[in-house]
ROMARDO-386720 format. One record per residue: residue in three letters; x, y, z of N, C-alpha, C, CB in turn. Coordinates in Angstrom, 3 decimals, always signed. Glycine has a CB too. Layout:
<r "Ala", <X, Y, Z>, <X, Y, Z>, <X, Y, Z>, <X, Y, Z>>
...
END
This chain:
<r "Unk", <+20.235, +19.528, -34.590>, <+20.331, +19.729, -33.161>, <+19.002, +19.409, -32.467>, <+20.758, +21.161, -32.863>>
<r "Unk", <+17.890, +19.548, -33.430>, <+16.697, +19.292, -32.908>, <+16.204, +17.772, -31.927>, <+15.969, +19.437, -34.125>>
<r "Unk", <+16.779, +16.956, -33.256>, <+16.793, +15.776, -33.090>, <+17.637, +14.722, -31.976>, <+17.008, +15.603, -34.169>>
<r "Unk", <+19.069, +15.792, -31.751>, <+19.697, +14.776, -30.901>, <+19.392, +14.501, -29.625>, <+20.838, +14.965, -30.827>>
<r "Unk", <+18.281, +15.694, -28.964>, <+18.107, +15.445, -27.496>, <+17.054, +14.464, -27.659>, <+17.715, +16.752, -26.521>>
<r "Unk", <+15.930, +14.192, -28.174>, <+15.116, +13.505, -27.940>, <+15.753, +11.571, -28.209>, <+13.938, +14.202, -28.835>>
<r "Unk", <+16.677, +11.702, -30.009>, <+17.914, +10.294, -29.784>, <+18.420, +9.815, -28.518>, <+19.320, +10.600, -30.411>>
<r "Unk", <+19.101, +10.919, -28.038>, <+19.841, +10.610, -26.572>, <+19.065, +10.243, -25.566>, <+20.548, +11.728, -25.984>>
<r "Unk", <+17.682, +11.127, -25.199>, <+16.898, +10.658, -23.983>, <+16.050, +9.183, -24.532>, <+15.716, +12.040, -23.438>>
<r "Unk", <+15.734, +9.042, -25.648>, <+15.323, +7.936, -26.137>, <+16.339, +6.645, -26.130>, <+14.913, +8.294, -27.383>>
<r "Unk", <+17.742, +6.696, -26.202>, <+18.875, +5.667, -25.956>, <+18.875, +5.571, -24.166>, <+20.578, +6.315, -26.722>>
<r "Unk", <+18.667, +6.227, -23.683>, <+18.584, +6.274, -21.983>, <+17.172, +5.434, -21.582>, <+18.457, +8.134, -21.313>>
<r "Unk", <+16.144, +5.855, -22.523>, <+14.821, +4.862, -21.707>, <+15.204, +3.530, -21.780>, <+13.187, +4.892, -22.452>>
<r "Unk", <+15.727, +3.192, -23.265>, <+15.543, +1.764, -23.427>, <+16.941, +1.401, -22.873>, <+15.178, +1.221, -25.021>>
<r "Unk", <+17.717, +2.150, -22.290>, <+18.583, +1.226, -21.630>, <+17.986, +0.949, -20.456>, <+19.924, +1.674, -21.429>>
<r "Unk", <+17.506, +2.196, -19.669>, <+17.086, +1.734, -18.028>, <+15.438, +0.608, -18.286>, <+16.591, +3.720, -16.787>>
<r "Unk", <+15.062, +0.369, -19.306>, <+13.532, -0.335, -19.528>, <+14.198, -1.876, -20.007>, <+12.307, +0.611, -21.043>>
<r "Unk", <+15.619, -1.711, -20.635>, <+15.841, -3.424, -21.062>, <+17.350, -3.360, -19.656>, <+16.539, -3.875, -23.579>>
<r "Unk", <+17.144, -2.878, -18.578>, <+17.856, -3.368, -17.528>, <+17.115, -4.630, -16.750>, <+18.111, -2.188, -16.615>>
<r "Unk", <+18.077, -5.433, -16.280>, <+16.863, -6.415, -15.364>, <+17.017, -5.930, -14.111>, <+17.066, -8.204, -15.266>>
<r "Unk", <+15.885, -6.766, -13.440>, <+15.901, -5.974, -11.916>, <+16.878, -6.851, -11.156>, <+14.251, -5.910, -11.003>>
<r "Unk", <+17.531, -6.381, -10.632>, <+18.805, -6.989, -9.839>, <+18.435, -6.794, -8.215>, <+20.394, -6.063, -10.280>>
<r "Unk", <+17.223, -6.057, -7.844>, <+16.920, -5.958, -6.275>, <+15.428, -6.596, -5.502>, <+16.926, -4.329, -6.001>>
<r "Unk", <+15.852, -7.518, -4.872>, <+14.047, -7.930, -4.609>, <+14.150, -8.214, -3.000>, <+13.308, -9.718, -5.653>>
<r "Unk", <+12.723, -8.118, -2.819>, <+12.516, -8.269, -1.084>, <+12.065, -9.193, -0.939>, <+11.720, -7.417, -0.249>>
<r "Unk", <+12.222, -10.672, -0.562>, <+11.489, -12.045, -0.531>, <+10.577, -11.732, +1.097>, <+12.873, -13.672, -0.531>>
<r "Unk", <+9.138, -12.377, +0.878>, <+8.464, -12.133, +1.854>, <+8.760, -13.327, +2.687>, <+7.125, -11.844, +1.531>>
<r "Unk", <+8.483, -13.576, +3.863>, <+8.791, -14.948, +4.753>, <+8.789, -16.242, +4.238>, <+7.885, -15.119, +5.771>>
<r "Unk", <+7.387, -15.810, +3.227>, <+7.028, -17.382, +3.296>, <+7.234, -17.779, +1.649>, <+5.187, -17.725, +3.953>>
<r "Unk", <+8.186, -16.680, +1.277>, <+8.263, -16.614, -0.413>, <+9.429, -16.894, -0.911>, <+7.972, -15.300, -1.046>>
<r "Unk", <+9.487, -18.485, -1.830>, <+10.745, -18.491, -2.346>, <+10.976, -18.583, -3.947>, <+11.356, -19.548, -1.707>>
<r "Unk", <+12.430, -17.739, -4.240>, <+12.151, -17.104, -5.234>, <+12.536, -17.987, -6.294>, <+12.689, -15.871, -5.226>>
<r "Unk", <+12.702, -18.070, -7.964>, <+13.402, -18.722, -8.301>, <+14.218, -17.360, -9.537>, <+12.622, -20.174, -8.690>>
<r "Unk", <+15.726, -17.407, -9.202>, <+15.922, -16.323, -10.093>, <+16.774, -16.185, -11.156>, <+16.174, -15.461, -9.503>>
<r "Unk", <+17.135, -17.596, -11.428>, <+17.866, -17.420, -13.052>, <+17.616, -19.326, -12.993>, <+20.214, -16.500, -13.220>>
<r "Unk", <+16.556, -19.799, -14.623>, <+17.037, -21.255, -14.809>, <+15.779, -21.889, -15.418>, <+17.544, -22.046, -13.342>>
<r "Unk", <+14.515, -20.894, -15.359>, <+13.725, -21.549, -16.022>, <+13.233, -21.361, -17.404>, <+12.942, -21.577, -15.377>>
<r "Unk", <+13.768, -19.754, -17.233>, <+13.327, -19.041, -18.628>, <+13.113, -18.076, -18.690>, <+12.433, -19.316, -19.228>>
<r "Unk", <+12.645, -17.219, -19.884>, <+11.965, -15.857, -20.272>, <+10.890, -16.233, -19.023>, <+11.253, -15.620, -22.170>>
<r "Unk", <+10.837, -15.189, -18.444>, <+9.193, -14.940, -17.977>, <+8.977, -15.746, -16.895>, <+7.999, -15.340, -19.100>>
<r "Unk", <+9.951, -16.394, -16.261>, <+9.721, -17.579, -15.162>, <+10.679, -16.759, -14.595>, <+9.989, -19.385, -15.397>>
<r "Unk", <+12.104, -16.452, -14.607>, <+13.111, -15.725, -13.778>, <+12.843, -14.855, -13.269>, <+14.032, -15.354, -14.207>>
<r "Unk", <+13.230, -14.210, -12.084>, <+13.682, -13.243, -11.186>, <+14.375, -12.172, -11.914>, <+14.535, -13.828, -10.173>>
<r "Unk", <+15.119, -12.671, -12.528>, <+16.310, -11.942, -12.696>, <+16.851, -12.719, -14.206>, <+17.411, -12.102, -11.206>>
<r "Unk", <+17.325, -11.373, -15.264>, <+17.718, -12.027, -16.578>, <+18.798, -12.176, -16.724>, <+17.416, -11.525, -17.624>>
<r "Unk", <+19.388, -13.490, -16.565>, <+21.122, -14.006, -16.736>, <+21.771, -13.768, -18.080>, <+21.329, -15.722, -16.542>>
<r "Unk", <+22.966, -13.117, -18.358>, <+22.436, -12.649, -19.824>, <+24.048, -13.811, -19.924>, <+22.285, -10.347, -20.521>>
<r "Unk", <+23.829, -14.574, -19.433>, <+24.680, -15.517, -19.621>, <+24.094, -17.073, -19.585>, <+25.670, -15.258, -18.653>>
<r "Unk", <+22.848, -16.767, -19.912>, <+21.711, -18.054, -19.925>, <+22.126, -18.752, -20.568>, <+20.364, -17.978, -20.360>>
<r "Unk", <+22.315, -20.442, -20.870>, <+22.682, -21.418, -21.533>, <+24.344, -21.609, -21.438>, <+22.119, -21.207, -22.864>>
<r "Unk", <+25.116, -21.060, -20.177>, <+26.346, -21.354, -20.578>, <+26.774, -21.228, -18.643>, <+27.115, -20.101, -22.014>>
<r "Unk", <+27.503, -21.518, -18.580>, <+28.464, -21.405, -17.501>, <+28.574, -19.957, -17.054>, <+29.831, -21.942, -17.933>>
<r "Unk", <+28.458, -19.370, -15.286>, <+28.612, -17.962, -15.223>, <+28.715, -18.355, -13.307>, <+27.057, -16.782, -16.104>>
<r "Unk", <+29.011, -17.273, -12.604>, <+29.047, -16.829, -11.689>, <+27.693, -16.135, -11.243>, <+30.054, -16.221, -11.775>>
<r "Unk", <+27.194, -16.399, -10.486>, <+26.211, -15.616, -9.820>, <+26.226, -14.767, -8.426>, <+25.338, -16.434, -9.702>>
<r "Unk", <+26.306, -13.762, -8.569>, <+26.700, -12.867, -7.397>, <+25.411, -12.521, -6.303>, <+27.286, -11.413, -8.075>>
<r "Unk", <+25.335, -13.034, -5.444>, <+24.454, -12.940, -4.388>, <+24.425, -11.469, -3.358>, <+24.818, -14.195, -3.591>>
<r "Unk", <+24.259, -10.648, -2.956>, <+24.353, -9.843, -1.729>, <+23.079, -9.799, -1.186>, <+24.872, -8.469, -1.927>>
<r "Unk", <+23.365, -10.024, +0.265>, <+22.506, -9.695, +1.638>, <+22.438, -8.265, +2.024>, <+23.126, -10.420, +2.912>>
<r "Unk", <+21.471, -7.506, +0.948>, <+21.608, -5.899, +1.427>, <+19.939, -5.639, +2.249>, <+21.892, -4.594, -0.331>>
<r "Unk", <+19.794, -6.381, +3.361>, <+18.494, -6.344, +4.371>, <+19.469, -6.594, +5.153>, <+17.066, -7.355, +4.355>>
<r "Unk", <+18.445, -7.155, +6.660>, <+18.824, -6.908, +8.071>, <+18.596, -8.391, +8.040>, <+17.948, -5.785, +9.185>>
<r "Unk", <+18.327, -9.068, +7.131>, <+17.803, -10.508, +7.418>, <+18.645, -11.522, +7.395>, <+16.861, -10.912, +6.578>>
<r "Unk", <+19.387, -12.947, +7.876>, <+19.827, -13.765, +6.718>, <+18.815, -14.527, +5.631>, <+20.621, -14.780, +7.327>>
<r "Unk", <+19.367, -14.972, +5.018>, <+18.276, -15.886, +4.244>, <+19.635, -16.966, +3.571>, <+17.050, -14.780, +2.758>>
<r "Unk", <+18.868, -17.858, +2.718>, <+19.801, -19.011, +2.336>, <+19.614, -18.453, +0.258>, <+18.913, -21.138, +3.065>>
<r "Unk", <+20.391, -19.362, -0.188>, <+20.122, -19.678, -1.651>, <+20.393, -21.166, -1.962>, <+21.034, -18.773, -2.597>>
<r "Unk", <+19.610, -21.277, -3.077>, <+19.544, -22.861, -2.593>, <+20.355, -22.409, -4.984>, <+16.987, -24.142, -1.757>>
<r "Unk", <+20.548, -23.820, -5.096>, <+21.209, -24.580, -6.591>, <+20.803, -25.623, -6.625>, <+22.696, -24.815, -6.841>>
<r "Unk", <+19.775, -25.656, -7.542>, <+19.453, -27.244, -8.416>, <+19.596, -27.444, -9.486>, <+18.305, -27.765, -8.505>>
<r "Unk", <+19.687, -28.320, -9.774>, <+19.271, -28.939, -11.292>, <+18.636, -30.088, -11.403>, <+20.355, -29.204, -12.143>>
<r "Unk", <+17.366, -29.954, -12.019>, <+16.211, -30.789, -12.424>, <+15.215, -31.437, -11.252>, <+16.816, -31.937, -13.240>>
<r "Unk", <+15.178, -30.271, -10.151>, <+14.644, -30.824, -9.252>, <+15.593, -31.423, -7.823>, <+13.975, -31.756, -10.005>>
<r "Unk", <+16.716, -31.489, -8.244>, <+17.723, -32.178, -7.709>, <+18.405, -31.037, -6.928>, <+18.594, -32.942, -8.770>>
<r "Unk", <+18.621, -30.974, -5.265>, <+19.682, -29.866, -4.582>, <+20.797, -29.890, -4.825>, <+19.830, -29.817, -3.327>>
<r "Unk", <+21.590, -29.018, -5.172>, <+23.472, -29.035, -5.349>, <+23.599, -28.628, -4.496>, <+24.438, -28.316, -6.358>>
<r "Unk", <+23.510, -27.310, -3.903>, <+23.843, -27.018, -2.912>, <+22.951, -25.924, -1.894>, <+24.974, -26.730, -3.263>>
<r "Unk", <+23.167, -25.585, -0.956>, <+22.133, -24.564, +0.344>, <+23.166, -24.050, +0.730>, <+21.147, -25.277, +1.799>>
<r "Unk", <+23.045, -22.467, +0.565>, <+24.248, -21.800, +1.122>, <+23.509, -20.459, +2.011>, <+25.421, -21.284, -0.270>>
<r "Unk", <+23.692, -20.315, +3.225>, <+22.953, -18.999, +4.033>, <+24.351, -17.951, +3.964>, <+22.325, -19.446, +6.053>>
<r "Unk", <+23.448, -16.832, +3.418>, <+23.794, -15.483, +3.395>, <+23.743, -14.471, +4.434>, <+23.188, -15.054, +2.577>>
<r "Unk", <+24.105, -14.181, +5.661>, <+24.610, -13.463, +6.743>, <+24.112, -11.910, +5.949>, <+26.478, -13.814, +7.122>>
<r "Unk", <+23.910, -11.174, +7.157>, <+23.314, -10.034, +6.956>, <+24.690, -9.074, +6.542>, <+22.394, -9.600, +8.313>>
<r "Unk", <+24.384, -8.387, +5.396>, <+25.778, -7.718, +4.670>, <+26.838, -8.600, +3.956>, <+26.648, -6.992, +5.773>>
<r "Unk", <+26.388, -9.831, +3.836>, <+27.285, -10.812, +3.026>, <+27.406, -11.030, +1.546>, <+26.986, -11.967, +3.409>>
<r "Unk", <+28.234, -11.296, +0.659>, <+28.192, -11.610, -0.546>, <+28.373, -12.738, -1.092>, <+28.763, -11.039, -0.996>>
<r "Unk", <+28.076, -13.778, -1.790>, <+28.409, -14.926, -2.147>, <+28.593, -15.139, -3.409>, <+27.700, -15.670, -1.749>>
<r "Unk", <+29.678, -15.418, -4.223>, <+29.786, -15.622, -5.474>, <+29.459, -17.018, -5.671>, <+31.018, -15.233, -5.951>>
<r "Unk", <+28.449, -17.420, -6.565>, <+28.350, -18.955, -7.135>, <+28.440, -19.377, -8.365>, <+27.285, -19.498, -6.898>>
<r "Unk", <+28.844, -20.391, -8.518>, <+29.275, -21.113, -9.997>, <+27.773, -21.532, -9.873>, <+30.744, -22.560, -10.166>>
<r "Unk", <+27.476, -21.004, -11.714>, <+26.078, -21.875, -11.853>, <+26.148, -22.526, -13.528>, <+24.449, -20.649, -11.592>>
<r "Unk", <+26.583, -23.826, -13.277>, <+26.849, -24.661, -14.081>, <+25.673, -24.778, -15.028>, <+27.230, -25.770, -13.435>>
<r "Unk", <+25.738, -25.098, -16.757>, <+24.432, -24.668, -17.380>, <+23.400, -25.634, -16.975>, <+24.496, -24.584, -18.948>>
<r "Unk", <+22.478, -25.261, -16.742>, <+21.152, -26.051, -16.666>, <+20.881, -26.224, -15.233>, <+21.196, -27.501, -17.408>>
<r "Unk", <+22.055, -24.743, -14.224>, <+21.635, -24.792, -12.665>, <+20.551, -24.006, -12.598>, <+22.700, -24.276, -11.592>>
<r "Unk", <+19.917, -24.140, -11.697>, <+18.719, -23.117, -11.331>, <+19.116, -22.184, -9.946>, <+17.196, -24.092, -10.984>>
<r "Unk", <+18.643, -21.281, -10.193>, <+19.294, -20.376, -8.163>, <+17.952, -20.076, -7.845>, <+20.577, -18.315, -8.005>>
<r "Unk", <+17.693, -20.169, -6.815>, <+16.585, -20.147, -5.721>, <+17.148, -19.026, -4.335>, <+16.349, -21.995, -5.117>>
<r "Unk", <+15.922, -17.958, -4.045>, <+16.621, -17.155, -2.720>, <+15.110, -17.736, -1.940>, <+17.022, -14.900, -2.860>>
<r "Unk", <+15.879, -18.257, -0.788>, <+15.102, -18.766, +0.345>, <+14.972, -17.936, +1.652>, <+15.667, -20.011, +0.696>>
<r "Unk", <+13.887, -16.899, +2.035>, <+13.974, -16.062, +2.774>, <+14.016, -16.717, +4.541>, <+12.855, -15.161, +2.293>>
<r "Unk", <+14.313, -15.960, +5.092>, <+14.236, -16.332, +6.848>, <+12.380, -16.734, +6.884>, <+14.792, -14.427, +8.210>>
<r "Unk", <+11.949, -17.671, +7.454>, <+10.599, -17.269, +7.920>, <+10.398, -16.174, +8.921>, <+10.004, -18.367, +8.457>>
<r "Unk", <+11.204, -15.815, +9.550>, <+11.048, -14.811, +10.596>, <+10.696, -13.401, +10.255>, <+12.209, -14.757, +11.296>>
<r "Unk", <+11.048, -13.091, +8.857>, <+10.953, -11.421, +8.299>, <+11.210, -11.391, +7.034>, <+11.981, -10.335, +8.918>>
<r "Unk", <+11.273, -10.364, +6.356>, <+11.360, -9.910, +5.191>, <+12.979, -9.655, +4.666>, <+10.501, -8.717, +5.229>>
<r "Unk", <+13.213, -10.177, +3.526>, <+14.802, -10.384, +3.309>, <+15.207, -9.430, +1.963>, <+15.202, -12.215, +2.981>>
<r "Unk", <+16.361, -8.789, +2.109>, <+16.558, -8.194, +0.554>, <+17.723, -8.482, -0.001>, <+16.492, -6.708, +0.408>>
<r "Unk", <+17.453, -8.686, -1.148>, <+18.844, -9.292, -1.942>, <+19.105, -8.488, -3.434>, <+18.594, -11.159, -2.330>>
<r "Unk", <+20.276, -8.498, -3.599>, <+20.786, -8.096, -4.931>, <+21.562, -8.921, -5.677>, <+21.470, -7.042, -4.858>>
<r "Unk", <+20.632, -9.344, -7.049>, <+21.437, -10.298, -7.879>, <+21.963, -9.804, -8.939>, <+20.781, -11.351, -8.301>>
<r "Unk", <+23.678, -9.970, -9.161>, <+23.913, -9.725, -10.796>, <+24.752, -11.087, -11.199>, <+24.948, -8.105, -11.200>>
<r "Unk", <+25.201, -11.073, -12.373>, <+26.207, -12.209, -12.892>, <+27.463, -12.008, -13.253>, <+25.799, -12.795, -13.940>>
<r "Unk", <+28.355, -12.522, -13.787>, <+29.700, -12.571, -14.183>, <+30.235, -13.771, -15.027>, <+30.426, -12.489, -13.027>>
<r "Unk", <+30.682, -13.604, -16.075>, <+30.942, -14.306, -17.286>, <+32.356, -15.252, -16.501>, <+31.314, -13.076, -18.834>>
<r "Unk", <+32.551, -16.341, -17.119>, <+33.187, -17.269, -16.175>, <+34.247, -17.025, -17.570>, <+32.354, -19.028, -15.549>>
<r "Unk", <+35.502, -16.890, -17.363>, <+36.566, -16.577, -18.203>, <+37.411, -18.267, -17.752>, <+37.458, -14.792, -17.721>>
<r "Unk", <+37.595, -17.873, -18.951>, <+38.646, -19.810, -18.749>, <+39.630, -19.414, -19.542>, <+37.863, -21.725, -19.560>>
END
């Protein structure tokens, strides 16, 4: 009995310590890049890296801002996110997602993913 509280609170750190951060505030002039380059280059950890997935966007600030999709340097697409909006995107392997803030203010966004079922 000794042992199981410290197991249990010890299974709780390393879940909330290997969570990724799914909430960020882009400053005006700051654009982000958040799933596509790698360990340690991302925003945000796609745990669907190297394959086909959905990327879930929300506008939880007062701001709009855009998200931009490339690959290799190359734009796919620019999509603006409305204040309280959600955008689901296909991010085909080897897309990159970019959050492009308003220059006007400070923007907040929440990123998670979703496994693309076929």
């Amino acid at each position: 009995m000794k042992i199981l509280f410290p197991v249990i609170s010890l299974l709780f750190l390393i879940h909330f310590k290997g969570k990724a951060q799914t909430e960020f505030i882009l400053e005006p002039s700051q654009s982000m890049i958040m799933t596509g380059k790698g360990p340690g280059q991302d925003g945000t950890i796609n745990p669907y890296f190297g394959q086909d997935c959905y990327a879930i966007v929300n506008n939880i600030g007062e701001r709009e801002f855009s998200i931009r999709v490339q690959q290799e340097g190359k734009i796919i697409e620019e999509i603006p996110i409305l204040k309280g909006e959600l955008i689901k995107v296909k991010l085909l392997k080897g897309y990159e997602l970019y959050l492009d803030p308003n220059p006007e203010g400070i923007a907040k966004a929440r990123v998670d993913y979703e496994r693309i079922n076929e």
